[in-house]
HTML snippet that shows the backbone in 3Dmol.js (N, CA, C, O; Angstrom):
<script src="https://3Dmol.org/build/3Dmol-min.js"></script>
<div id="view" style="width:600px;height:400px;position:relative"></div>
<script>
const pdb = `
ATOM      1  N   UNK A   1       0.848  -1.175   0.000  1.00  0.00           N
ATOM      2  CA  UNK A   1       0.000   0.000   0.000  1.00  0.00           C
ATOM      3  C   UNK A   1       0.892   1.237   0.000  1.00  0.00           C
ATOM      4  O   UNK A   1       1.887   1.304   0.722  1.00  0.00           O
ATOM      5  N   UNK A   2       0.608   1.975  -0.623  1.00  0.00           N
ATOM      6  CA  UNK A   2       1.133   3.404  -0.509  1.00  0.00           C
ATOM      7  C   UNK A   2       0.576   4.455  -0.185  1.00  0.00           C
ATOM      8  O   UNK A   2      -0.625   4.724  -0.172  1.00  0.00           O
ATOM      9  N   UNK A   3       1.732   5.259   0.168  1.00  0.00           N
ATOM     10  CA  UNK A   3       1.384   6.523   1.459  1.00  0.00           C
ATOM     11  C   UNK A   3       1.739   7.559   0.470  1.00  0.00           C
ATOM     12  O   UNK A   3       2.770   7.608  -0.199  1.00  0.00           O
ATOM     13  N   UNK A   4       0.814   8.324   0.469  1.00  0.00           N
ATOM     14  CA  UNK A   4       0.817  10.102   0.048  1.00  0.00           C
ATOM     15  C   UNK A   4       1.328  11.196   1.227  1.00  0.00           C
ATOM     16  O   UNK A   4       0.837  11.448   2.328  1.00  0.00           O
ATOM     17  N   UNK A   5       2.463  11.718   0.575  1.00  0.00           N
ATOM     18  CA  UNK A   5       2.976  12.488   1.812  1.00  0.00           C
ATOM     19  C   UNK A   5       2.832  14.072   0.902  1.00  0.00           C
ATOM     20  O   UNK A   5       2.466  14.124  -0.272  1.00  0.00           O
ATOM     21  N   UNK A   6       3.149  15.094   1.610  1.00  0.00           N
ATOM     22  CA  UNK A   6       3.398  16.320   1.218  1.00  0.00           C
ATOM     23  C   UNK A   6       5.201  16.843   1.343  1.00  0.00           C
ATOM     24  O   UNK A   6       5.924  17.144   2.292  1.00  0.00           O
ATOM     25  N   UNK A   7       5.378  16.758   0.017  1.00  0.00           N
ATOM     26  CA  UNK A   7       7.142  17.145  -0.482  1.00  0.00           C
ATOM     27  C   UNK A   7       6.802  18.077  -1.492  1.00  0.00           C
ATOM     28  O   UNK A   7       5.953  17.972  -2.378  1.00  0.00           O
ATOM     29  N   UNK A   8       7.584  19.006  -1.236  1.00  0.00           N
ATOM     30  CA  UNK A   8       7.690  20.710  -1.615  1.00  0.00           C
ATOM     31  C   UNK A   8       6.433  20.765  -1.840  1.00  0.00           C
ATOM     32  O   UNK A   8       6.307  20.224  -2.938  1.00  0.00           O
ATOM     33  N   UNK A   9       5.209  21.154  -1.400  1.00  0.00           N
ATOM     34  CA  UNK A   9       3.985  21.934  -1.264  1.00  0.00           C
ATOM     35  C   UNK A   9       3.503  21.348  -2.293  1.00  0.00           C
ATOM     36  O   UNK A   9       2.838  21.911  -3.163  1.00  0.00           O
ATOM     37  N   UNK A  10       3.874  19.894  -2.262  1.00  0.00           N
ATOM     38  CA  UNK A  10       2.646  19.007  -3.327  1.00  0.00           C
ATOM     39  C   UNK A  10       3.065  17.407  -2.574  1.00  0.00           C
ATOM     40  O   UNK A  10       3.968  16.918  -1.895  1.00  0.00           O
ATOM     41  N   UNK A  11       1.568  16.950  -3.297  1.00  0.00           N
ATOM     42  CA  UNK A  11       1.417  15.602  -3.279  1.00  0.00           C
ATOM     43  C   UNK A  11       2.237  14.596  -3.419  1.00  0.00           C
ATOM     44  O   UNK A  11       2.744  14.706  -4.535  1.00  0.00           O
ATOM     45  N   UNK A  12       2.622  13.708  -2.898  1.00  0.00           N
ATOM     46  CA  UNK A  12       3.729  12.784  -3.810  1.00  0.00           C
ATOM     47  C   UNK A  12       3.599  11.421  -2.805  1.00  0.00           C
ATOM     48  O   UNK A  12       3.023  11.498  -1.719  1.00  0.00           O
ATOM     49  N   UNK A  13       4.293   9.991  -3.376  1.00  0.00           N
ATOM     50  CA  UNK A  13       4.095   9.285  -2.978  1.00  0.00           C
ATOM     51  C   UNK A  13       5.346   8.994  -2.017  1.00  0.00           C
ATOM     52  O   UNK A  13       6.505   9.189  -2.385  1.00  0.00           O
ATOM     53  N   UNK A  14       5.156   8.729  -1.329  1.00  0.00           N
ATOM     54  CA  UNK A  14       6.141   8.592  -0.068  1.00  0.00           C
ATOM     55  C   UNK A  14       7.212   7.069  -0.402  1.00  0.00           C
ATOM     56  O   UNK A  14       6.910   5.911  -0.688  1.00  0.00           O
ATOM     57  N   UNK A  15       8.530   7.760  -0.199  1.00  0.00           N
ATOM     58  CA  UNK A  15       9.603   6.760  -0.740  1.00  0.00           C
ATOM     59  C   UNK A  15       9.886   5.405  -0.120  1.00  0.00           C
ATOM     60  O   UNK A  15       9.632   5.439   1.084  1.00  0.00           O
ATOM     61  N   UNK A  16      10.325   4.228  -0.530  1.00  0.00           N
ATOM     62  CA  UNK A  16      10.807   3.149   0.498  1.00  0.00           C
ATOM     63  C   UNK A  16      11.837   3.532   1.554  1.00  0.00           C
ATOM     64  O   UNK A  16      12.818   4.269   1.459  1.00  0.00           O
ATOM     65  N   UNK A  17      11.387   2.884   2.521  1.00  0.00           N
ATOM     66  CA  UNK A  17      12.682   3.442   3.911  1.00  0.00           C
ATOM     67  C   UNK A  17      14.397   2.817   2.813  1.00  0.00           C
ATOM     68  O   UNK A  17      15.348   3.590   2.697  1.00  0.00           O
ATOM     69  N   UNK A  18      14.411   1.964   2.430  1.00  0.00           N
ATOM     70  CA  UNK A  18      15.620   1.288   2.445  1.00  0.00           C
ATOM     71  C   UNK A  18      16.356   2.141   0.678  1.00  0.00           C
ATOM     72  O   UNK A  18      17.466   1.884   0.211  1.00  0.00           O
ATOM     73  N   UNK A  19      15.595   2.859   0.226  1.00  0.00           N
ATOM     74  CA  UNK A  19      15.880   4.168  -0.807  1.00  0.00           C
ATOM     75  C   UNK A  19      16.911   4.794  -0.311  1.00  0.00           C
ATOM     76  O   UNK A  19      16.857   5.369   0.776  1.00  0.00           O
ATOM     77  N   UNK A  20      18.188   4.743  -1.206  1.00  0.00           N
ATOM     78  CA  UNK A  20      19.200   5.666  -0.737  1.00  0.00           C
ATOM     79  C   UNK A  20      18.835   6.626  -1.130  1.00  0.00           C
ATOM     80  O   UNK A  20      18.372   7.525  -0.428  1.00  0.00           O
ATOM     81  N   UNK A  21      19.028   6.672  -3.012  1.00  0.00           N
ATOM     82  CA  UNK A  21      19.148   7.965  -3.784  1.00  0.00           C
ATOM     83  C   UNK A  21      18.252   7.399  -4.917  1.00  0.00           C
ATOM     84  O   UNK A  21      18.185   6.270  -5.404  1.00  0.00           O
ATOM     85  N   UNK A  22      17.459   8.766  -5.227  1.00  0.00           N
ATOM     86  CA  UNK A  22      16.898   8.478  -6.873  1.00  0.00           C
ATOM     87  C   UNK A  22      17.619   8.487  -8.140  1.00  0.00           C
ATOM     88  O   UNK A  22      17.035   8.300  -9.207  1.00  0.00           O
ATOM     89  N   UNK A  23      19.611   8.825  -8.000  1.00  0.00           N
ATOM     90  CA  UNK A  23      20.103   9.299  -8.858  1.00  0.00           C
ATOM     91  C   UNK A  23      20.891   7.843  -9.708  1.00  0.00           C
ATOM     92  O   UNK A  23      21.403   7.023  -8.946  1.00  0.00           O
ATOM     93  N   UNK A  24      20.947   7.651 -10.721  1.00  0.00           N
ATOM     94  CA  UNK A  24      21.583   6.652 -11.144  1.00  0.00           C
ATOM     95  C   UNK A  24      23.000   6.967 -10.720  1.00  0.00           C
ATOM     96  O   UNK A  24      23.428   8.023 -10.254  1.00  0.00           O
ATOM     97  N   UNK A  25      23.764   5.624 -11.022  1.00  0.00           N
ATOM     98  CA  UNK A  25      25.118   5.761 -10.939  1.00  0.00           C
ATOM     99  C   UNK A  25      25.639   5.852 -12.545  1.00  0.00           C
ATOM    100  O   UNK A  25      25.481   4.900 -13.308  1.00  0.00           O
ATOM    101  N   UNK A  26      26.174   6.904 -12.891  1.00  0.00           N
ATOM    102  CA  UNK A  26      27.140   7.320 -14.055  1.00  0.00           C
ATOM    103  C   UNK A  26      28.862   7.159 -13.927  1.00  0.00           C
ATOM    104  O   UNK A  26      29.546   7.146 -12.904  1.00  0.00           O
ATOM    105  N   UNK A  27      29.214   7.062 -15.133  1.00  0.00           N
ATOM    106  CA  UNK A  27      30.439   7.874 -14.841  1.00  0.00           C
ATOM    107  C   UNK A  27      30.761   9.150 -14.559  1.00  0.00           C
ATOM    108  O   UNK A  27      30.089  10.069 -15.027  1.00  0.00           O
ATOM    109  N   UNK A  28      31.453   9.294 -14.040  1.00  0.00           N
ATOM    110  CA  UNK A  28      32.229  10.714 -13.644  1.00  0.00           C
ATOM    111  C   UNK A  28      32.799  11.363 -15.049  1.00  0.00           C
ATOM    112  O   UNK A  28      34.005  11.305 -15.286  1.00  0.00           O
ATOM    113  N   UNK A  29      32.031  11.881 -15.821  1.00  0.00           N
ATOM    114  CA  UNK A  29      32.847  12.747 -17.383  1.00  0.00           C
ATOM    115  C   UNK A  29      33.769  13.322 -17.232  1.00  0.00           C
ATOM    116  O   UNK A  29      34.799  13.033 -17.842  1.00  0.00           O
ATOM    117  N   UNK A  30      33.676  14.636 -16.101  1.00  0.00           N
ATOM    118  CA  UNK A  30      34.605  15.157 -15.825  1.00  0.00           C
ATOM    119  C   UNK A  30      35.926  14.609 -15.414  1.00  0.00           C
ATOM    120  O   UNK A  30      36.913  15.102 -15.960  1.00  0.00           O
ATOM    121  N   UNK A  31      36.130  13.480 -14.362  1.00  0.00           N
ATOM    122  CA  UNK A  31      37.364  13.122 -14.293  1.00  0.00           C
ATOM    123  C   UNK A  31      37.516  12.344 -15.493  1.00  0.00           C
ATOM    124  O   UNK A  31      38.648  12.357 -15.976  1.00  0.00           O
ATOM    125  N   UNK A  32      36.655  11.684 -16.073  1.00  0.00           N
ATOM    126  CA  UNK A  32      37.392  11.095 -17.503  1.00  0.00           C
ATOM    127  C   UNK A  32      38.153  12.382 -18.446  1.00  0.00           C
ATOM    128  O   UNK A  32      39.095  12.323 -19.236  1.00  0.00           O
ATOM    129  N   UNK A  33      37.566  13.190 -18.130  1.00  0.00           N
ATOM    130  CA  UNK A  33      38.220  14.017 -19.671  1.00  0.00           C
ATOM    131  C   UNK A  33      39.226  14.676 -19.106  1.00  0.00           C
ATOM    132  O   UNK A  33      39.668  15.366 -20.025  1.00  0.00           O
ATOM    133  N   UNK A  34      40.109  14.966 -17.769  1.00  0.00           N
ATOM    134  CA  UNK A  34      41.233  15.167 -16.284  1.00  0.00           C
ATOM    135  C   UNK A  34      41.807  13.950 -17.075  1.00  0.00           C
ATOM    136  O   UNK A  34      42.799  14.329 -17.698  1.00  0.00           O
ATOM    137  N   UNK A  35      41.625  13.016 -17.219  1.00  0.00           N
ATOM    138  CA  UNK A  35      42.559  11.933 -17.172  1.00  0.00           C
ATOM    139  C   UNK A  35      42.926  11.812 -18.569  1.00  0.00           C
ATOM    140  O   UNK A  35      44.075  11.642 -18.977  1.00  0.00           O
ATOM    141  N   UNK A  36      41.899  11.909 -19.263  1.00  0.00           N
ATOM    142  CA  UNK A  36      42.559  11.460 -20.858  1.00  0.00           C
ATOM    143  C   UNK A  36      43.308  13.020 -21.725  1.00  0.00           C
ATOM    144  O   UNK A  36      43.781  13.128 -22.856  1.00  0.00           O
ATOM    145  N   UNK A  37      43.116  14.192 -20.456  1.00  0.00           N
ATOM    146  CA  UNK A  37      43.991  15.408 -21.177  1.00  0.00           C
ATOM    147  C   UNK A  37      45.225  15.613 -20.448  1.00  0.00           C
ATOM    148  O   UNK A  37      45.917  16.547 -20.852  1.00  0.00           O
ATOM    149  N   UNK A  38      45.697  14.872 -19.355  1.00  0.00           N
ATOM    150  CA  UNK A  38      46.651  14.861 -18.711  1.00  0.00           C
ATOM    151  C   UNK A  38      47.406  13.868 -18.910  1.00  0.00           C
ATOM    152  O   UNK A  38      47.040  12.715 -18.685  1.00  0.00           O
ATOM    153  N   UNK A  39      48.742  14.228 -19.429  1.00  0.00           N
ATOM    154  CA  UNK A  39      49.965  13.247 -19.245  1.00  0.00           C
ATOM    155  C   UNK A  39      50.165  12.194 -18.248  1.00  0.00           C
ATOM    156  O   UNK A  39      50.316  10.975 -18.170  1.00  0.00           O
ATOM    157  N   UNK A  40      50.109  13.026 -17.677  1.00  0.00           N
ATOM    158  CA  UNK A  40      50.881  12.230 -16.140  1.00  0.00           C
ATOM    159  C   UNK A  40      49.937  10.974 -15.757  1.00  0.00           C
ATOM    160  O   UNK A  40      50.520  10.098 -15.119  1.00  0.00           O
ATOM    161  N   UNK A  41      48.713  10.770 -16.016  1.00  0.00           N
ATOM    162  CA  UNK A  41      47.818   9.692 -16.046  1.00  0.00           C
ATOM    163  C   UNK A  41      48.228   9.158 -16.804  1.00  0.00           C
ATOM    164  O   UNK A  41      48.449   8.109 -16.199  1.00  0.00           O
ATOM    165  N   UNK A  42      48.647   8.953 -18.024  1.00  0.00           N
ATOM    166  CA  UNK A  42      48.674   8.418 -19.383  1.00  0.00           C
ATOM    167  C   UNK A  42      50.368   7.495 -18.896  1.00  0.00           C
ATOM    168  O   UNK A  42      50.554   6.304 -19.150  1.00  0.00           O
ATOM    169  N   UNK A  43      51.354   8.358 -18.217  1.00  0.00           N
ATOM    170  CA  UNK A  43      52.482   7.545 -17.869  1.00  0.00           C
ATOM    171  C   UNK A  43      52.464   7.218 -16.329  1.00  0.00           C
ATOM    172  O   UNK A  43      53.419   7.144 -15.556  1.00  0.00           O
ATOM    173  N   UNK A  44      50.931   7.018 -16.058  1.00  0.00           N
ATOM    174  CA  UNK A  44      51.231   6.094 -14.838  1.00  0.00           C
ATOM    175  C   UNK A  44      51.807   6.535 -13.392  1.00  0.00           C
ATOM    176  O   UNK A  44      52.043   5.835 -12.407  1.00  0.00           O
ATOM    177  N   UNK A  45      52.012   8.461 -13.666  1.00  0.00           N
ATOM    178  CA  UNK A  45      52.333   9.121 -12.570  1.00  0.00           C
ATOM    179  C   UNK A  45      52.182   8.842 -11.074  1.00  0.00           C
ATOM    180  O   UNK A  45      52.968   9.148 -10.177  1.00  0.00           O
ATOM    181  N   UNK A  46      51.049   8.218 -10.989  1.00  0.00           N
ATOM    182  CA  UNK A  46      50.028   8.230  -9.788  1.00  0.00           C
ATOM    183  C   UNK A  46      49.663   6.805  -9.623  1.00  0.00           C
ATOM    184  O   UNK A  46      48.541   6.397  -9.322  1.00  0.00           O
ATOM    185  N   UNK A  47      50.922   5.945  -9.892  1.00  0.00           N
ATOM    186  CA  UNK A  47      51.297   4.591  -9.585  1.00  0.00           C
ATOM    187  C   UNK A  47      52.353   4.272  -9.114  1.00  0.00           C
ATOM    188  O   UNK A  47      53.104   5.214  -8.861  1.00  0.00           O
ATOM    189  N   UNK A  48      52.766   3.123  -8.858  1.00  0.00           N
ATOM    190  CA  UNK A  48      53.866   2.419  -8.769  1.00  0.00           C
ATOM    191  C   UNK A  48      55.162   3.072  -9.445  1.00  0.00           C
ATOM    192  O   UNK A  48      56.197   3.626  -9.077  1.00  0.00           O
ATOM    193  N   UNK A  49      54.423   2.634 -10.841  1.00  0.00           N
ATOM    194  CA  UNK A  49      55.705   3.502 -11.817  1.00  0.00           C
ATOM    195  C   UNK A  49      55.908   4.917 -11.776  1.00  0.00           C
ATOM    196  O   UNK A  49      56.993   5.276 -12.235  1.00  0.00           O
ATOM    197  N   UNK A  50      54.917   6.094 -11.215  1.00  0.00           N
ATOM    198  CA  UNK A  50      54.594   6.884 -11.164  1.00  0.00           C
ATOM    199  C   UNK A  50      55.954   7.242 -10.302  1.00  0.00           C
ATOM    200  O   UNK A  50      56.666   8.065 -10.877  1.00  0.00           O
ATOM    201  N   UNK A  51      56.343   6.877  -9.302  1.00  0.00           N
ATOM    202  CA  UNK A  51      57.227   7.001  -7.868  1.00  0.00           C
ATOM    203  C   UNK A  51      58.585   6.673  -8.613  1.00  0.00           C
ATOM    204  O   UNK A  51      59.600   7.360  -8.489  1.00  0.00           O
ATOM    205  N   UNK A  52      58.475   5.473  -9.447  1.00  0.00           N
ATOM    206  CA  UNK A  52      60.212   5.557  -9.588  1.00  0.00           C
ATOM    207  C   UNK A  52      60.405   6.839 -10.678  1.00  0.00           C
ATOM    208  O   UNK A  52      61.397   7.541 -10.481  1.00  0.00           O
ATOM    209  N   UNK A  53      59.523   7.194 -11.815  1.00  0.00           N
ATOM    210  CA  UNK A  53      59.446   8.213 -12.853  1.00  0.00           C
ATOM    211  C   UNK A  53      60.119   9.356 -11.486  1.00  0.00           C
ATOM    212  O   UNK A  53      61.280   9.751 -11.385  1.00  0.00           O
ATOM    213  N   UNK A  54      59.086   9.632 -10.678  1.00  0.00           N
ATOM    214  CA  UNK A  54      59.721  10.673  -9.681  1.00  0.00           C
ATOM    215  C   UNK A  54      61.128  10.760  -8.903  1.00  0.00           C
ATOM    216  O   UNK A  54      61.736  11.766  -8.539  1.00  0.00           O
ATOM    217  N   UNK A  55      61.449   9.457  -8.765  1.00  0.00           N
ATOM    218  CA  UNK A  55      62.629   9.424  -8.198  1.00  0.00           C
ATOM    219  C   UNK A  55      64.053   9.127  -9.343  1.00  0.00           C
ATOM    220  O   UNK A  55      65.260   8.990  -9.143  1.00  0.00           O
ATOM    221  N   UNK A  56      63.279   9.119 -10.456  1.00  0.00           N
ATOM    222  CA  UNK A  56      64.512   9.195 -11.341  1.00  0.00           C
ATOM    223  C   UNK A  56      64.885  10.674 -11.842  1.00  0.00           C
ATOM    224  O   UNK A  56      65.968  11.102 -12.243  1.00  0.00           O
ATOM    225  N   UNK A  57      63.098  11.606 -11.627  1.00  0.00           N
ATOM    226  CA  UNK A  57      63.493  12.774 -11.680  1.00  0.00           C
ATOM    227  C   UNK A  57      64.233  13.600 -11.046  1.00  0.00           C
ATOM    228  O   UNK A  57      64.812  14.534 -11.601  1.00  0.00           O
ATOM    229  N   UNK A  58      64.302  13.311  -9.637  1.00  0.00           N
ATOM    230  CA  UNK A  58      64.992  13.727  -8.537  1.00  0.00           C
ATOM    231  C   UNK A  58      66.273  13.616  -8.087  1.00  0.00           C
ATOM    232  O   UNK A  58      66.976  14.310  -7.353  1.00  0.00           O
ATOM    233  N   UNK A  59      66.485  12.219  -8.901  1.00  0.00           N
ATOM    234  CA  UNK A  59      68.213  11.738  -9.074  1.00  0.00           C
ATOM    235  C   UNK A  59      69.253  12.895  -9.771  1.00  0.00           C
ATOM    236  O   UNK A  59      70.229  13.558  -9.421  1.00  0.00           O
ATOM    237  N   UNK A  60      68.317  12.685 -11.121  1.00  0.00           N
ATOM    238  CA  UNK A  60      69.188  13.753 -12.617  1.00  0.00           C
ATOM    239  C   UNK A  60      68.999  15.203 -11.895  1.00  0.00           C
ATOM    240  O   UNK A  60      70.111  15.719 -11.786  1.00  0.00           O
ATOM    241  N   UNK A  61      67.754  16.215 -11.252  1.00  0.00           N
ATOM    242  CA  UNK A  61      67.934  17.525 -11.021  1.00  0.00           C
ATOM    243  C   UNK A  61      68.984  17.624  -9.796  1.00  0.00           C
ATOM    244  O   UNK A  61      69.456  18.700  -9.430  1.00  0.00           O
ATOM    245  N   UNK A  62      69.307  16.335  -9.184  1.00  0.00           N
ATOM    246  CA  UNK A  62      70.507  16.363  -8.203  1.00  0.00           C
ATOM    247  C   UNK A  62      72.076  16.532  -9.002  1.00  0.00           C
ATOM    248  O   UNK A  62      73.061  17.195  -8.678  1.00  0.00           O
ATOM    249  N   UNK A  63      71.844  15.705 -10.072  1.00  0.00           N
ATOM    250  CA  UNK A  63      73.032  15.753 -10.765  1.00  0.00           C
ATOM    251  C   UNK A  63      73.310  17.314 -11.071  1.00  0.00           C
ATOM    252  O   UNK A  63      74.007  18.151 -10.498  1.00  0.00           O
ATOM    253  N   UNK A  64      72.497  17.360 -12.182  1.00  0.00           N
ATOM    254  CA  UNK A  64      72.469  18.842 -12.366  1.00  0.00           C
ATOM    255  C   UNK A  64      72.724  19.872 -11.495  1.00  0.00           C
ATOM    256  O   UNK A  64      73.306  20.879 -11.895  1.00  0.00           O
ATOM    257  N   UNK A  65      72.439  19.777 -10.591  1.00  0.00           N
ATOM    258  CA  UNK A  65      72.625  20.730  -9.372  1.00  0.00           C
ATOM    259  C   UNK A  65      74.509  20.364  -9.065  1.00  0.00           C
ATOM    260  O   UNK A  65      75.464  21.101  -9.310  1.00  0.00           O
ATOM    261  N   UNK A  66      74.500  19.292  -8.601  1.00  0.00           N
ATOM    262  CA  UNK A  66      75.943  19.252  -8.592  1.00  0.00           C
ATOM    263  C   UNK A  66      76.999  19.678  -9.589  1.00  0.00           C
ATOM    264  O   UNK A  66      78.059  20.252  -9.337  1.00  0.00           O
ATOM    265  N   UNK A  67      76.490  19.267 -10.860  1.00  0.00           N
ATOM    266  CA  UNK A  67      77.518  19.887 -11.798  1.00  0.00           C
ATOM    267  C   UNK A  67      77.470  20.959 -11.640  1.00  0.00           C
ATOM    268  O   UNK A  67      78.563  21.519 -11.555  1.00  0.00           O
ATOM    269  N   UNK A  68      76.454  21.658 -11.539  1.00  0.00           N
ATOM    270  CA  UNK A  68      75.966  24.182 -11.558  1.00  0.00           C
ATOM    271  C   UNK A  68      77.465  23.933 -10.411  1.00  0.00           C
ATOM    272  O   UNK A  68      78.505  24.287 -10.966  1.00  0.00           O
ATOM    273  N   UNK A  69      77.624  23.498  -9.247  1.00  0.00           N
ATOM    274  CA  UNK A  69      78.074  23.481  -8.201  1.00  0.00           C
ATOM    275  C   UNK A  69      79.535  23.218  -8.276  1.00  0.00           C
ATOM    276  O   UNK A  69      80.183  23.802  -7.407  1.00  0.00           O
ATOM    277  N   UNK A  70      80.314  22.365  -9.232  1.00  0.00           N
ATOM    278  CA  UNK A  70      81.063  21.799  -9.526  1.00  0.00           C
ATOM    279  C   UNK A  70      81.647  23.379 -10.416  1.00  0.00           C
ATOM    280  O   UNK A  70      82.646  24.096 -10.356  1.00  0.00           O
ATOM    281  N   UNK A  71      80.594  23.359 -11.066  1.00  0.00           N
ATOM    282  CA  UNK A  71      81.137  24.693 -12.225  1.00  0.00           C
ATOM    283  C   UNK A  71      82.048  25.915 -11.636  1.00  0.00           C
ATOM    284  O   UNK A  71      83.192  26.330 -11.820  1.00  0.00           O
ATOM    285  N   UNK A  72      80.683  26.344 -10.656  1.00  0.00           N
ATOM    286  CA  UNK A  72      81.033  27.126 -10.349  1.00  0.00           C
ATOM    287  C   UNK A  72      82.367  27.713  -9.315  1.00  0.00           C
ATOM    288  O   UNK A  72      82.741  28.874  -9.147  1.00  0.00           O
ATOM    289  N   UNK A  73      82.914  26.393  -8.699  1.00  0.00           N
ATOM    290  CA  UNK A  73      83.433  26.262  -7.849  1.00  0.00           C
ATOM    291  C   UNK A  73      84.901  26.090  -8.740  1.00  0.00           C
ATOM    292  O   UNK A  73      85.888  26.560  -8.175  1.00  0.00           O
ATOM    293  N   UNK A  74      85.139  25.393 -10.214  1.00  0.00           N
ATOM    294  CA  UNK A  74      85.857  25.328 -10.648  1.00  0.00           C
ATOM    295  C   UNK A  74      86.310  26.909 -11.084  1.00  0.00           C
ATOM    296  O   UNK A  74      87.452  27.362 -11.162  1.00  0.00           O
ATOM    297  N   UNK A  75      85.324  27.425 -11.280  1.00  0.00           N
ATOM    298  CA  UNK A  75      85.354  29.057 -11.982  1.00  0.00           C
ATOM    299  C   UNK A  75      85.849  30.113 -10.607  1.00  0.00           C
ATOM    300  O   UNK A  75      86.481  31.163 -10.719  1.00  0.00           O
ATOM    301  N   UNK A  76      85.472  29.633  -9.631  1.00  0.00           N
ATOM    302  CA  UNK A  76      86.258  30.575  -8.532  1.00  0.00           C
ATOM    303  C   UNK A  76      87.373  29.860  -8.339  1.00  0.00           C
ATOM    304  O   UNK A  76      87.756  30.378  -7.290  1.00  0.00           O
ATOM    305  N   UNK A  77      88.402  28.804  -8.672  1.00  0.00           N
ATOM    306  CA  UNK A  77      89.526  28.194  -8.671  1.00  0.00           C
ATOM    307  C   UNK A  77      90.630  28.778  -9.779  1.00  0.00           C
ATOM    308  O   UNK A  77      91.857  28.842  -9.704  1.00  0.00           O
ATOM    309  N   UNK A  78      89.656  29.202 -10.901  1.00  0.00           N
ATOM    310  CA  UNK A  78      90.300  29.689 -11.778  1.00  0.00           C
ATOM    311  C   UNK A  78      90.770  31.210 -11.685  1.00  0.00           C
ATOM    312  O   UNK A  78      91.269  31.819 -12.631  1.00  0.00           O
ATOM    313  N   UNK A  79      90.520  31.796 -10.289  1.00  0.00           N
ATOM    314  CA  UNK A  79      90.297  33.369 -10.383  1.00  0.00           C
ATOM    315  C   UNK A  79      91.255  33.041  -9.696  1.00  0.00           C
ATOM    316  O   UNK A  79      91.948  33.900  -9.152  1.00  0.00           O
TER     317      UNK A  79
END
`;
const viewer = $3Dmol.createViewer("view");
viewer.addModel(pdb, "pdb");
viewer.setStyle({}, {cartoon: {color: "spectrum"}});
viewer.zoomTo();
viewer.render();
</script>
């Protein structure tokens, strides 16, 4: 049997208790189209591989840094 309740200043039939939501479940568009316009998804950034990609980045801007360091240190040797 069903119950007539009053929802927003009208009639309506009153929902099952065990009713979460009336909304279907979709995909999320928006994070699909985040993911398929971003790189860093595409190589796995925000994985496993994601961490060594980072720590190989972090290796080489160390290098780099040492050589600027190396340079410069050779260039005040030379003065």
């Amino acid at each position: 049997m069903t119950k007539l309740v009053w929802e927003n200043d009208s009639l309506a039939v009153e929902a099952p208790k065990d009713l979460r939501s009336g909304w279907h479940r979709v995909p999320n568009e928006q994070r699909k189209r985040v993911e398929n316009s971003s790189a860093l998804y595409h190589v796995g950034a925000f994985t496993t591989t994601g961490i060594e990609l980072q720590r190989l980045a972090d290796a080489d801007r160390q290098v780099k840094q040492q050589k600027k360091l190396t340079d410069i240190i050779d260039w005040l040797d030379d003065l």
